[in-house]
Backbone as a ProteinNet text record, in pm:
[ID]
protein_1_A
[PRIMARY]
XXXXXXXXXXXXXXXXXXXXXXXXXXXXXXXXXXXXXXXXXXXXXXXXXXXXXXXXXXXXXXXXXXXXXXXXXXXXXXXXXXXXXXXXXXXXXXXXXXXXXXXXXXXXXXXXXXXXXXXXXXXXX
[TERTIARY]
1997.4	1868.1	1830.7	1729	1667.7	1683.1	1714.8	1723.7	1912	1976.3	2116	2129.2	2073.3	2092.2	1975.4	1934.2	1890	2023.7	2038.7	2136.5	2125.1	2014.5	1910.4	2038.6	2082.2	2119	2179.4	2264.1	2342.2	2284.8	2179.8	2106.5	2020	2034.3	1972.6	1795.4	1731	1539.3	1553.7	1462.3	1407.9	1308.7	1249.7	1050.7	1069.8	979.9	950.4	825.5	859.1	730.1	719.9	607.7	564.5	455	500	375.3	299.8	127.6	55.2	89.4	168.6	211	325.8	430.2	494.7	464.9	302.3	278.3	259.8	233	253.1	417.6	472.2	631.6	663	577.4	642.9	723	703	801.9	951.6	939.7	1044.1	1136.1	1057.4	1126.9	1174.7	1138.5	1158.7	1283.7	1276.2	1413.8	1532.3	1504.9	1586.8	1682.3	1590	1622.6	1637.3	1650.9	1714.1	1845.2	1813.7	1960.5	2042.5	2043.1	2113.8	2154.6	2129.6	2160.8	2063.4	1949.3	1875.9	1777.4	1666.3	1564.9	1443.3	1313.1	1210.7	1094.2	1072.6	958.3	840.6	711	612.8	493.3	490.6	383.8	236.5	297	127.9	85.3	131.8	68.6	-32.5	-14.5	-114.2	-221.6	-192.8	-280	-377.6	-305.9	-380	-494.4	-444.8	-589.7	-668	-641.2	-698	-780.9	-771.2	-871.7	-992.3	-975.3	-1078.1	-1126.8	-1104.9	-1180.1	-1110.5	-1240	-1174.6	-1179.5	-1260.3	-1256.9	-1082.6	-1032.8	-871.7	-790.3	-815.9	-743.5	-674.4	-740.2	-595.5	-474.4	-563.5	-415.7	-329.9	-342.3	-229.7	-171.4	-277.3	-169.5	-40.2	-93.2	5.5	117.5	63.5	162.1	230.9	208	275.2	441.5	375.7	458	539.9	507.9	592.3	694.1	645.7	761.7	838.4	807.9	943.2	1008	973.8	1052.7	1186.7	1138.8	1202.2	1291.8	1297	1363.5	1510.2	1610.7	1719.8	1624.5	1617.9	1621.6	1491	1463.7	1364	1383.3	1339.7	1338.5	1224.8	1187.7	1102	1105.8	1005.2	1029.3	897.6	916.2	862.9	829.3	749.2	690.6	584.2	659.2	559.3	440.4	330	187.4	180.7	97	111	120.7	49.1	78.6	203.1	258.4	434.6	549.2	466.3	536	577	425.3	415.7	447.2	493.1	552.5	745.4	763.9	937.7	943	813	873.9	912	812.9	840.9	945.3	1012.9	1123.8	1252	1255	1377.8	1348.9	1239.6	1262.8	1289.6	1281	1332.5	1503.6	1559.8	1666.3	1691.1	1603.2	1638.7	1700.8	1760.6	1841.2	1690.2	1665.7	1598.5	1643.4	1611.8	1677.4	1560.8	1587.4	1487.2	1502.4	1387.8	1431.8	1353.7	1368	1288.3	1277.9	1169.3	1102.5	996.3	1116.4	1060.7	1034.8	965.1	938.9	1053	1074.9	1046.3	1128.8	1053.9	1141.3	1273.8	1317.8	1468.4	1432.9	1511.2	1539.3	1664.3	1638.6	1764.7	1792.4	1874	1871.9	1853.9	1789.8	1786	1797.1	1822.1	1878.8	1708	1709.9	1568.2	1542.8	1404.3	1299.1	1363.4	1338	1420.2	1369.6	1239.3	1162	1198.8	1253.6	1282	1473.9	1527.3	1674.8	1677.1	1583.8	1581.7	1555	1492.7	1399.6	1524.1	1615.2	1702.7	1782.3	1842.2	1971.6	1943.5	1777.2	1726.1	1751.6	1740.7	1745.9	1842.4
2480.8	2464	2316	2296.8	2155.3	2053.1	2156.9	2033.3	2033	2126.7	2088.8	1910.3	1959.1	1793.2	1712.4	1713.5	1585.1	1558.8	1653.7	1669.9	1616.2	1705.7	1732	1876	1912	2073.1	2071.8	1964.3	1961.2	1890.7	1805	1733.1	1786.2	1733.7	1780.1	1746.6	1806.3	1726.6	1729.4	1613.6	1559.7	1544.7	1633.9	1615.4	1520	1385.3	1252.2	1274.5	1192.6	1179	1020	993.8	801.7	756.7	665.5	624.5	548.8	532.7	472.1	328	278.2	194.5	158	262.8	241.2	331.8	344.3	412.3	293.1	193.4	69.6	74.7	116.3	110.7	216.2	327	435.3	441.9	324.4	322	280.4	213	134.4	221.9	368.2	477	539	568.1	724.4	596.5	468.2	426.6	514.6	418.8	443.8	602.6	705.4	853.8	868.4	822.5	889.1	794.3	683.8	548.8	693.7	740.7	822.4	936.5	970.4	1085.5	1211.5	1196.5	1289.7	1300.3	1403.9	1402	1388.3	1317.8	1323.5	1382.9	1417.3	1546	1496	1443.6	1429.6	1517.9	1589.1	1631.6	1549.8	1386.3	1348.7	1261.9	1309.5	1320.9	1403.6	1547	1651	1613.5	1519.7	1493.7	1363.5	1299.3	1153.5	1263.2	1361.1	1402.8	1500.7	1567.3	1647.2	1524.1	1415.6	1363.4	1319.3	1326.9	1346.3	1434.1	1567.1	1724.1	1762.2	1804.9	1830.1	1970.5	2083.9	2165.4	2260.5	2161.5	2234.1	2184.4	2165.9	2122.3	2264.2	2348.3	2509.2	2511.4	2453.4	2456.5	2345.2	2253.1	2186.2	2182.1	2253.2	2256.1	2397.5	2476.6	2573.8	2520.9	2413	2336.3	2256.9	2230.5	2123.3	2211.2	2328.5	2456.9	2502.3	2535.7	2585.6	2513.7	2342.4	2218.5	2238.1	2216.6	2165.3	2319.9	2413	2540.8	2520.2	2464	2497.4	2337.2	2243.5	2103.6	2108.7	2053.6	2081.4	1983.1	1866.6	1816.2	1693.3	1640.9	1563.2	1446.2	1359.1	1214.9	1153.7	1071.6	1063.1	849.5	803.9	673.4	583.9	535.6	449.9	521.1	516.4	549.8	656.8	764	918.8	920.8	920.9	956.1	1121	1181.4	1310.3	1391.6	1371.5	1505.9	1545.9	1386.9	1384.4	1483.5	1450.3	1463.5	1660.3	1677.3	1858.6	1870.2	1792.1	1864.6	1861.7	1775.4	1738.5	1867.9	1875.3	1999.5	2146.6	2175	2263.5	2239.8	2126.1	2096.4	2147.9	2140.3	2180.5	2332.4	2419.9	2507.5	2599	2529.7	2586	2590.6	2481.6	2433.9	2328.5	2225.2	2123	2022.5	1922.1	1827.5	1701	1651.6	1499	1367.5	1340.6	1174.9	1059.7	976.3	842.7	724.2	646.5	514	438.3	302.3	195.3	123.5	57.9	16.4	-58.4	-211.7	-351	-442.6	-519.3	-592.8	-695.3	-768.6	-671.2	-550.5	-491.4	-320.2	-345.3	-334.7	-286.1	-204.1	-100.6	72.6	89.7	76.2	131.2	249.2	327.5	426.6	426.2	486.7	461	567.9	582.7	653	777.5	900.7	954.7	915.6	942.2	875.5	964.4	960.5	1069.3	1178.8	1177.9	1321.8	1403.8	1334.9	1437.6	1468.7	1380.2	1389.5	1522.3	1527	1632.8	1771.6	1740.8	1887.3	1932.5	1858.5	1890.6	1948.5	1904.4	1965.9	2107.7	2096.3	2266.1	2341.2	2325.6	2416.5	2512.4
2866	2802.1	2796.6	2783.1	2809.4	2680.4	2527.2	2438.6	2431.9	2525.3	2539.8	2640.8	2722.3	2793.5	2740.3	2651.6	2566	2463.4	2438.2	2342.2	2185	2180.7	2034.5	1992.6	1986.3	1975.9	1814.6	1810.6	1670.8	1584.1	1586.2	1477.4	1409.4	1280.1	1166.5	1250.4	1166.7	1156.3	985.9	982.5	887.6	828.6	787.3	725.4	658.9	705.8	680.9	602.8	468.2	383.1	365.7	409.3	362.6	276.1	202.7	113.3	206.9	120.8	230.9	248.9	132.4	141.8	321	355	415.3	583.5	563.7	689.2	822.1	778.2	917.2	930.1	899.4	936.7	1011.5	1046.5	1099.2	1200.7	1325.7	1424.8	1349.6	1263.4	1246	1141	1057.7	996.3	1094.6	1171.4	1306.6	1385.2	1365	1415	1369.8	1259.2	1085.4	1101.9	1104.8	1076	1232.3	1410.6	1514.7	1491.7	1434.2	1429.7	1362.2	1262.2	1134.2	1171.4	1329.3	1427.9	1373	1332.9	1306.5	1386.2	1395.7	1434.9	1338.7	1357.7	1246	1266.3	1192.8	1159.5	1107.5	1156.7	1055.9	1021.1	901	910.1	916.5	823.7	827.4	961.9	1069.1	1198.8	1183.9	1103.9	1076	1016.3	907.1	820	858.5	937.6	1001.9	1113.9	1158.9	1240.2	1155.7	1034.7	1027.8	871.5	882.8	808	889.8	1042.6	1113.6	1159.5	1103.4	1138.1	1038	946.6	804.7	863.8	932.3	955.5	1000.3	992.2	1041.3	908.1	809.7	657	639.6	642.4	653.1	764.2	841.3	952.8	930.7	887.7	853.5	701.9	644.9	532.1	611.5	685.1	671.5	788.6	877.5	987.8	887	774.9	710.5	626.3	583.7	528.4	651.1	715.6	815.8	909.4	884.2	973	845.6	700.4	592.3	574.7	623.8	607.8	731.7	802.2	970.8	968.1	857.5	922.3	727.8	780.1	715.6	612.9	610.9	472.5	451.2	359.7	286	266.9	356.7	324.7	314.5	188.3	103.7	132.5	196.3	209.5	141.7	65.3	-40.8	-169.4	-253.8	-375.1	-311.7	-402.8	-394	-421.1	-364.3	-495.1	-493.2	-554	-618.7	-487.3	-400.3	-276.7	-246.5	-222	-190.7	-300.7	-430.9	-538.7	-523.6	-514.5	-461.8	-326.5	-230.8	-134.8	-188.1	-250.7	-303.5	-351.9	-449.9	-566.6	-469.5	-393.9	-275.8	-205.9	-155.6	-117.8	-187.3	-277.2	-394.9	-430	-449.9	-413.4	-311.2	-191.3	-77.2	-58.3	-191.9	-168.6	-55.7	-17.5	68	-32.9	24.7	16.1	34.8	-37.8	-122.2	-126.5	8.9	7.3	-50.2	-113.4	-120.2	-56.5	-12.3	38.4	-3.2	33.8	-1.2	111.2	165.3	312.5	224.4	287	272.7	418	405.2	506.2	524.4	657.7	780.7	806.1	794.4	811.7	814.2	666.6	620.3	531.9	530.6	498.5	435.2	292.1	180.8	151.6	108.6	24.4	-96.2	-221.1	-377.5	-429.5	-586.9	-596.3	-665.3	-673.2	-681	-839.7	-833.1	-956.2	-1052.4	-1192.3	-1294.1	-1328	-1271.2	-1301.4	-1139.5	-1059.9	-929.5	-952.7	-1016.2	-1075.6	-1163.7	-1232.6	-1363.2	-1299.1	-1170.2	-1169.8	-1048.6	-988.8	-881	-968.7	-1082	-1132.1	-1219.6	-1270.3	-1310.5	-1193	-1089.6	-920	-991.9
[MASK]
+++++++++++++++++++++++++++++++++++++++++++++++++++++++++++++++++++++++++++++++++++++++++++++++++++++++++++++++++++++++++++++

């Protein structure tokens, strides 16, 4: 099969969430998460076109539902604003795994540890 000789077969995917803060970094995240042997997932590719044809806003909300159903886990890079916040919360009830980072200039990529209202609501799961 063709993603055997890429040799995509055993890696995780990753639904990538970015603040707007950390959306000029995106090459330098999608390093970050293939460096980490993963693959990355964006939905707001969806959302960067469908703010130019609002007419397809159903289809990506349900392309957006249907990539974080289908990718192992949640990495969350800069400070959440509320959309992010309701896609996490959906995240944890799916039972995904919730990573955080921090993406400073020039693109260096920490891990931190999650905010305390996403700490609280992981350990209710």
């Amino acid at each position: 099969m063709a993603h055997e000789k890429l040799g995509l077969g055993e890696k995780r995917t990753v639904y990538v969430l970015m603040s707007k803060n950390t959306n000029q970094s995106k090459a330098h995240i999608t390093k970050f998460v293939i460096d980490q042997g993963c693959i990355p997932s964006y939905p707001a590719m969806i959302a960067d076109y469908s703010h130019y044809a609002k007419e397809h806003m159903d289809t990506k909300n349900v392309a957006s539902d249907a990539i974080l159903m289908r990718c192992n886990e949640v990495w969350v890079f800069g400070d959440a604003d509320d959309h992010m916040r309701e896609e996490i919360k959906v995240s944890h009830r799916l039972g995904k795994s919730v990573r955080y980072f921090d993406v400073s200039m020039p693109y260096y990529i920490k891990e931190k540890a999650p905010p305390q209202e996403a700490a609280e609501k992981g350990r209710k799961r």
